[in-house]
C-alpha positions in Angstrom: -51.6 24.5 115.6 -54.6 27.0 117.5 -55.4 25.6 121.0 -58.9 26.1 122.0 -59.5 27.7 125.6 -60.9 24.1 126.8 -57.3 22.7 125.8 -55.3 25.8 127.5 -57.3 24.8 130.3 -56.2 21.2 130.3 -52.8 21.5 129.7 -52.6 24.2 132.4 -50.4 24.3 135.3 -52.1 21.5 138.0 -52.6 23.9 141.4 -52.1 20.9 143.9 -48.6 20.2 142.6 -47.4 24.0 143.6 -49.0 23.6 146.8 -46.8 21.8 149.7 -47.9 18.3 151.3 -46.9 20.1 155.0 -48.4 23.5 155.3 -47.2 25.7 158.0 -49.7 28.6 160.0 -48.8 31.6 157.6 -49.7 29.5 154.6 -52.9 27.7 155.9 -54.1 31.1 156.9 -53.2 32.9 153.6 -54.4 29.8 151.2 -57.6 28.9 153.0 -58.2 31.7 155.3 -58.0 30.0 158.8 -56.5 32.1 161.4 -53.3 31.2 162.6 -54.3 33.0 166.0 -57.0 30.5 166.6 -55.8 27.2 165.8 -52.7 28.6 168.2 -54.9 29.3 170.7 -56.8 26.0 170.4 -53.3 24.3 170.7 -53.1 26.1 173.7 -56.0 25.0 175.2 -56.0 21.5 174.0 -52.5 21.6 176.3 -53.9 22.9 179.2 -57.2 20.3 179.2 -54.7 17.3 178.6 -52.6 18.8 181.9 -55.8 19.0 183.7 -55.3 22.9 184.2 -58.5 23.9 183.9 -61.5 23.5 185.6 -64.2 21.4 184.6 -66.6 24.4 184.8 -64.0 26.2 181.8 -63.7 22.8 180.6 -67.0 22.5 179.6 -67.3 26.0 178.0 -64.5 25.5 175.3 -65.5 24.7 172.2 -63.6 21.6 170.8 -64.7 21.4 167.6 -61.9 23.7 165.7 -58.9 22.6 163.5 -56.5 23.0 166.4 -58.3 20.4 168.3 -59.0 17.7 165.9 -55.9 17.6 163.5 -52.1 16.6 165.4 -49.4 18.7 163.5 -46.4 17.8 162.4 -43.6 19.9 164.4 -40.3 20.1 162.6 -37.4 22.5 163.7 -39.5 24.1 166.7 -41.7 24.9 164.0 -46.2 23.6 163.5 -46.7 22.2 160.0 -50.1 20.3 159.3 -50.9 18.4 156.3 -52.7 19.7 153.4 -55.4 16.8 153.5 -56.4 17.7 157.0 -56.8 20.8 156.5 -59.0 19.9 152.9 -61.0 17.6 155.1 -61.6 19.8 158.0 -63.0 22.4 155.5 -65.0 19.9 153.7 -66.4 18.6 156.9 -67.3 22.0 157.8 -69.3 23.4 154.7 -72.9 23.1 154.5 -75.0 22.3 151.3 -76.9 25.0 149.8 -80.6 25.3 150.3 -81.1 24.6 146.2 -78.5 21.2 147.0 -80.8 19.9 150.1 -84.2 20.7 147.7 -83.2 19.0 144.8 -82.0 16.0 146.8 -85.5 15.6 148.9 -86.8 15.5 145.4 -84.7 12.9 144.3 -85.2 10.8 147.2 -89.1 11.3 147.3 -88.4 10.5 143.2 -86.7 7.3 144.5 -88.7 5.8 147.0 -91.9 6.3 144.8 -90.0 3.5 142.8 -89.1 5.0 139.5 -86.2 4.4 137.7 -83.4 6.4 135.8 -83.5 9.0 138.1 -80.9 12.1 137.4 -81.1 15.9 138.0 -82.0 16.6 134.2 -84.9 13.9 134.4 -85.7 15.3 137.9 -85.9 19.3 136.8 -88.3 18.3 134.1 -90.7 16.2 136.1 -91.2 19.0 138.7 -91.3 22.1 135.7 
């Protein structure tokens, strides 16, 4: 029997089983291209806030908004590990919708409040052709 390339597709290896639940450093910065370095450094840091080390003046400089702030690892044998759905989430949080994405969605929700129903992107691209 002749596959077609939809059903190789299909019945192809699933990515998220070959990738770990606990990810150390090396692999978060090699699979989705966060450095190591930082989130390190932002370990660091978060340390040295929570110890009252710092001034308030440096205190107030830092930016806390990076992946070694928000997300607690998981240390096991001396060694960081953090789990794959923080890091999926941190990245989601982080990416910004395309200027086509925030256009076609003001259209739809100008499209919606005018009251009309059945309202999809097909129905939506042909009202404003």
């Amino acid at each position: 029997m002749l596959l077609n390339t939809r059903e190789q597709i299909e019945d192809a290896v699933d990515v998220y089983k070959l990738i770990p639940e606990l990810l150390d450093l090396n692999q978060i910065e090699h699979l989705y291209n966060l450095n190591a370095n930082t989130i390190r450094k932002e370990r660091w840091l978060q340390k040295q806030i929570d110890e009252q080390k710092l001034s308030a003046e440096k205190r107030k400089k830092i930016n806390t908004s990076g992946f070694g702030f928000k997300y607690k690892p998981v240390v096991m044998y001396r060694k960081l590990y953090f789990r794959r759905k923080d890091v999926e989430h941190f990245i989601k949080q982080k990416m910004q919708q395309s200027p086509e994405e925030l256009l076609l969605m003001a259209g739809m929700a100008a499209v919606a409040r005018s009251g009309k129903k059945n309202i999809s992107k097909e129905n939506y691209e042909h009202q404003s052709t």
